[in-house]
C-alpha distance (Angstrom), angle and dihedral (degrees) to the residues before:
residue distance angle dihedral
X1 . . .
X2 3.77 . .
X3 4.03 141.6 .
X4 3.57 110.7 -86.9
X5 4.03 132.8 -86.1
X6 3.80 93.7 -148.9
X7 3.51 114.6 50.8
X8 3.75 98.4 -135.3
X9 3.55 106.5 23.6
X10 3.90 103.4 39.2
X11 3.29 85.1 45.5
X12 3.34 95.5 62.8
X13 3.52 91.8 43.4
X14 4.02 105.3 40.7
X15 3.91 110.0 9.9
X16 3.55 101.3 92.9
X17 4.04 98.4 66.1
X18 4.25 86.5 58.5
X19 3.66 103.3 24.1
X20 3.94 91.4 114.4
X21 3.42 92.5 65.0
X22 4.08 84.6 63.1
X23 4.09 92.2 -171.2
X24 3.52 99.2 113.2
X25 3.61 86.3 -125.1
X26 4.17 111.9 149.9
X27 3.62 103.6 -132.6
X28 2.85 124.7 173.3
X29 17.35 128.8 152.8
X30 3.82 170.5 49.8
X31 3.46 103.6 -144.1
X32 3.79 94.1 -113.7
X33 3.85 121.4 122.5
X34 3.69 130.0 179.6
X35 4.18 120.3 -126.1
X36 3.79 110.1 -74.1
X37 4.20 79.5 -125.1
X38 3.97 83.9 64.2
X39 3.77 92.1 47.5
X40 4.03 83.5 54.5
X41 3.44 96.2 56.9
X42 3.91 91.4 44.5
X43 4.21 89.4 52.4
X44 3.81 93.1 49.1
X45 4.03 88.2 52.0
X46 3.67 92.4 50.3
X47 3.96 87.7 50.9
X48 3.87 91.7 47.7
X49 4.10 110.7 32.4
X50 3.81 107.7 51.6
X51 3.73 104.9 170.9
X52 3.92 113.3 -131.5
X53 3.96 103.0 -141.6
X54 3.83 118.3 35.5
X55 4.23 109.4 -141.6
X56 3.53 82.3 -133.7
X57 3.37 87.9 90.8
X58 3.43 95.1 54.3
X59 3.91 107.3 78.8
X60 3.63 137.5 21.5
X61 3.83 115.1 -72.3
X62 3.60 97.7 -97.8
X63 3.60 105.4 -1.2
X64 3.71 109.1 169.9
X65 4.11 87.2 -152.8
X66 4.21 89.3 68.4
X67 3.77 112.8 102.3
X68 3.70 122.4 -92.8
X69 3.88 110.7 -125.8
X70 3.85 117.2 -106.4
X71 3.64 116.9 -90.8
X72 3.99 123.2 -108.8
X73 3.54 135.7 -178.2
X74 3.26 107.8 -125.2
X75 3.89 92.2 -169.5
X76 3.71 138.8 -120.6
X77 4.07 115.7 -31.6
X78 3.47 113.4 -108.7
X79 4.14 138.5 -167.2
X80 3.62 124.8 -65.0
X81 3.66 111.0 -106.5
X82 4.04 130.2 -150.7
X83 3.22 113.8 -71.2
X84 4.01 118.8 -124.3
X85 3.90 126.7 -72.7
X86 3.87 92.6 -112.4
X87 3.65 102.6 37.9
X88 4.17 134.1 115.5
X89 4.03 102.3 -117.9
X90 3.98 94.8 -150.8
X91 4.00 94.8 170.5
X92 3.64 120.8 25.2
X93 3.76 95.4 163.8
X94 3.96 87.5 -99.7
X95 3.64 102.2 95.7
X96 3.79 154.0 -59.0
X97 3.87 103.0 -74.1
X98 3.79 97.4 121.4
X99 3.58 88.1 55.5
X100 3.62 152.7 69.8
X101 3.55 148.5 162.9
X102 3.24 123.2 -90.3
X103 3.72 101.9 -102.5
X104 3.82 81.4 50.4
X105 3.89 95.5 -106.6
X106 3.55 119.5 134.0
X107 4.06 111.8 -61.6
X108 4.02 102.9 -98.7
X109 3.80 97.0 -151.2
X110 3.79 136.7 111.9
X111 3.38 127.3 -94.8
X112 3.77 123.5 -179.9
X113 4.13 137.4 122.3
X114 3.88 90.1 27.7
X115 3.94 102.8 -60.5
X116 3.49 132.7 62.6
X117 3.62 137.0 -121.1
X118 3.95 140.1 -138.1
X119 3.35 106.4 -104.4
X120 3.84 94.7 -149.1
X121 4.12 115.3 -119.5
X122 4.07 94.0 4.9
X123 4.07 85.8 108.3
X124 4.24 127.8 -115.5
X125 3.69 112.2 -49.5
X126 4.01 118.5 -135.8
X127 3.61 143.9 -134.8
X128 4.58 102.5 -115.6
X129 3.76 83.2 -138.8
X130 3.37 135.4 53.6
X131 3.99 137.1 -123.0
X132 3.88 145.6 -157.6
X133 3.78 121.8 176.0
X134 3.85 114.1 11.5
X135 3.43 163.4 165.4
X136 3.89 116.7 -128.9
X137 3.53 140.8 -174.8
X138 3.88 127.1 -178.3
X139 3.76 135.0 162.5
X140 3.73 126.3 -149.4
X141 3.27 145.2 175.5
X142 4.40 132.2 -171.3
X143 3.67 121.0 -127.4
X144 4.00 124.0 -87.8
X145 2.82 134.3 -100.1
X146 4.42 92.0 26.7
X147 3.42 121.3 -115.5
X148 3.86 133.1 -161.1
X149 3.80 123.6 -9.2
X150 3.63 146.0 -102.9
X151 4.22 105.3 4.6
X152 3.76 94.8 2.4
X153 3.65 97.6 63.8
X154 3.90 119.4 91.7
X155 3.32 96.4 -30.6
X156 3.93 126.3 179.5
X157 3.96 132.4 125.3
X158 3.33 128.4 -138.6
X159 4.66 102.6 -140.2
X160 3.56 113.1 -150.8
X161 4.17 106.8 -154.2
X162 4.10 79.8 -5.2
X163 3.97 86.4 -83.6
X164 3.77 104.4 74.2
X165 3.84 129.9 66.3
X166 3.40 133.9 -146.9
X167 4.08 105.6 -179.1
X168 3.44 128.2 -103.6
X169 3.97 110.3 -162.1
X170 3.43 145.0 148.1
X171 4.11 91.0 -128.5
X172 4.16 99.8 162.5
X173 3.48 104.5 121.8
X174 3.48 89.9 -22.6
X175 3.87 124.0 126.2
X176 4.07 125.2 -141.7
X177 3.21 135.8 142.9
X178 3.85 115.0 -69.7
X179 3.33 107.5 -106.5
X180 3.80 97.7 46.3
X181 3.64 103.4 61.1
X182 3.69 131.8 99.3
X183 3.53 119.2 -44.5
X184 4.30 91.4 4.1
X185 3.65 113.8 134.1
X186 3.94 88.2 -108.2
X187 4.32 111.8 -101.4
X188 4.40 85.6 -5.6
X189 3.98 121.0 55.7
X190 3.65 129.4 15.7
X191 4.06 118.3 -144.8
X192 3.60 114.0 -91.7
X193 4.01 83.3 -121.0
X194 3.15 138.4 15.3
X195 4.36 100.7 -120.6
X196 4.06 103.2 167.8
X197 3.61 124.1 133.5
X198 3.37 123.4 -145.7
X199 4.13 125.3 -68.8
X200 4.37 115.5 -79.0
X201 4.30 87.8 34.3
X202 3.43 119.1 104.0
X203 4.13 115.1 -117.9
X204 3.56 126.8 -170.0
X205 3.79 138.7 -133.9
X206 4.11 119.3 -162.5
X207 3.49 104.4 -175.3
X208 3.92 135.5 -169.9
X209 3.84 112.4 -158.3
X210 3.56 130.2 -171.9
X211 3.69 118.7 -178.0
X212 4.20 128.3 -135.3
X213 3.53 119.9 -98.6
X214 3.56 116.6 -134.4
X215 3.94 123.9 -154.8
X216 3.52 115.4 -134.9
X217 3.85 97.9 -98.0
X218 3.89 86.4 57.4
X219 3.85 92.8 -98.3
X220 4.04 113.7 136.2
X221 3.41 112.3 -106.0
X222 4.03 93.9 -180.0
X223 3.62 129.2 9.5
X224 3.70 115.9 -121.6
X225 4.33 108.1 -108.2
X226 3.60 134.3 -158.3
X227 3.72 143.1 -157.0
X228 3.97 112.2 -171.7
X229 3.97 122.0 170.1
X230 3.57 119.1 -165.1
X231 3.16 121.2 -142.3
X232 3.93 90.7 -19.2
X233 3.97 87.0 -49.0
X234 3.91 119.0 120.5
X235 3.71 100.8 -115.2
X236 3.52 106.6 153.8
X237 3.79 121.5 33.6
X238 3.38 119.7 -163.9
X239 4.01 90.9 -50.7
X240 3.74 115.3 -174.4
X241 4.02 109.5 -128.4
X242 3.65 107.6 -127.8
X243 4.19 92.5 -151.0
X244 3.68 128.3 -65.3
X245 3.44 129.8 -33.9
X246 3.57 119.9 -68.4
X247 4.10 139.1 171.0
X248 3.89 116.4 -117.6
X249 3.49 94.8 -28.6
X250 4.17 133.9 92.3
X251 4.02 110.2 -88.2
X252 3.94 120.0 -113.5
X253 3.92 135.0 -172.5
X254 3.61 124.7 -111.8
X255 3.87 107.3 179.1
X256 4.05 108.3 -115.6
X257 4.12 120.9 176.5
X258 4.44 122.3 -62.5
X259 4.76 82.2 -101.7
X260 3.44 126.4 31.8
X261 3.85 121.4 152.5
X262 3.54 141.0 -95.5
X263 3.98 126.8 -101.2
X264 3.66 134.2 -168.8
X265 3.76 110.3 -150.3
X266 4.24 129.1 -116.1
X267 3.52 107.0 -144.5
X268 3.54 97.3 155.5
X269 3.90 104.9 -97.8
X270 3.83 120.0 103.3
X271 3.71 95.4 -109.4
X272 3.96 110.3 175.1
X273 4.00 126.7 -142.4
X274 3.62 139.7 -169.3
X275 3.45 149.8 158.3
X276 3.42 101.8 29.9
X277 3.82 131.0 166.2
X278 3.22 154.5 154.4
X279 3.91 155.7 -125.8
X280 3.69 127.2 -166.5
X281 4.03 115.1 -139.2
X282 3.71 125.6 -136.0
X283 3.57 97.0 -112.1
């Protein structure tokens, strides 16, 4: 979770998570990737199996009693590949031009050896256009050697429409609470396993996002769902996004516009990306 984009609201919503670093700064993959037929078969079951109670719901919102998802090995990282004929390449390892921060200055982050890096305390950086329903692909990979534990390990966030986490985390051999560790839907859903290699390899997130629909009166219509795999490993299936990210309290919607743009979070660790693109969905 990240420091807030509007200084009273988002604060209220997202400030607690990063209020240590007291800056004011807004902060906010191994190079595997499945067929683009598998990523077909995963969008048509996200159009046709919408779950009807979210386990979100189930336990407190961070409760370190809620059980830790079983461990998998994900196996070796391997090389990015090309991206798809249709997609948005917003990192090629080149430099920041499909990005920004989020008071639309110049993104303040590293970029050297064909990924860039979290320049700790600079603030989130942002996509300069905005998305709905998509196809994404991002590569990470948490700082050597580790440092701290639980929270303050490798942490970063990858914010669908700005609003919606998917979890950033150095999570090998590192305990948190459930629904906070890599590839959770941050404060809701934890991953169905826990696939992350070890700190200084590169891991991978292919995500399927489809946004809420809001009626006109601001009421949801539809909940916004995700798919995510980690490192090739179904982690995410389908999950129903409670409402946008929150610290240690339940999510709610606040209707927002149909596109808004991507952010990768600053929590204050060097976290490195690459590789990242996208594809828009036919909504």
């Amino acid at each position: 979770m990240r420091e807030t984009r509007n200084r009273e609201t988002r604060n209220a919503e997202r400030g607690a998570r990063n209020s240590r670093f007291g800056t004011g700064a807004r902060h906010a993959c191994s190079a595997f990737r499945l067929p683009r037929s598998a990523f077909a078969g995963l969008a048509l079951l996200a159009l046709v199996s919408v779950p009807t109670r979210s386990p979100a719901q189930q336990w407190p919102v961070h409760s370190m009693d809620r059980p830790r998802p079983p461990v998998v090995d994900a196996g070796p990282e391997r090389p990015p590949l090309a991206p798809p004929s249709d997609a948005i390449v917003l990192f090629d390892g080149k430099n920041l031009a499909q990005w920004q921060a989020e008071d639309s200055t110049p993104a303040k982050w590293i970029v050297r050896d064909g990924y860039m890096e979290v320049a700790p305390r600079t603030g989130a950086i942002v996509t300069r256009r905005g998305f709905g329903d998509v196809q994404l692909h991002v590569e990470w990979a948490a700082p050597v050697p580790p440092r701290g534990e639980s929270q303050d390990r490798g942490n970063s966030g990858v914010f669908l429409m700005t609003h919606y986490e998917v979890q950033v985390l150095d999570s090998y051999h590192n305990d948190t609470y459930a629904d906070g560790q890599a590839a959770a839907v941050y404060g809701q859903t934890p991953p169905l396993v826990n696939a992350t290699r070890p700190p200084g390899q590169w891991q991978s997130y292919d995500i399927i996002f489809h946004r809420p629909r809001f009626a006109s009166d601001g009421a949801v219509r539809d909940s916004a769902r995700v798919t995510v795999l980690h490192n090739g490993v179904l982690v995410q299936d389908n999950t129903v996004i409670t409402g946008w990210t929150v610290h240690g309290r339940r999510a709610h919607y606040q209707p927002h516009a149909d596109r808004l743009p991507l952010l990768l979070q600053d929590h204050g660790h060097p976290v490195r990306y690459r590789d990242i693109w996208i594809r828009e969905l036919k909504e």
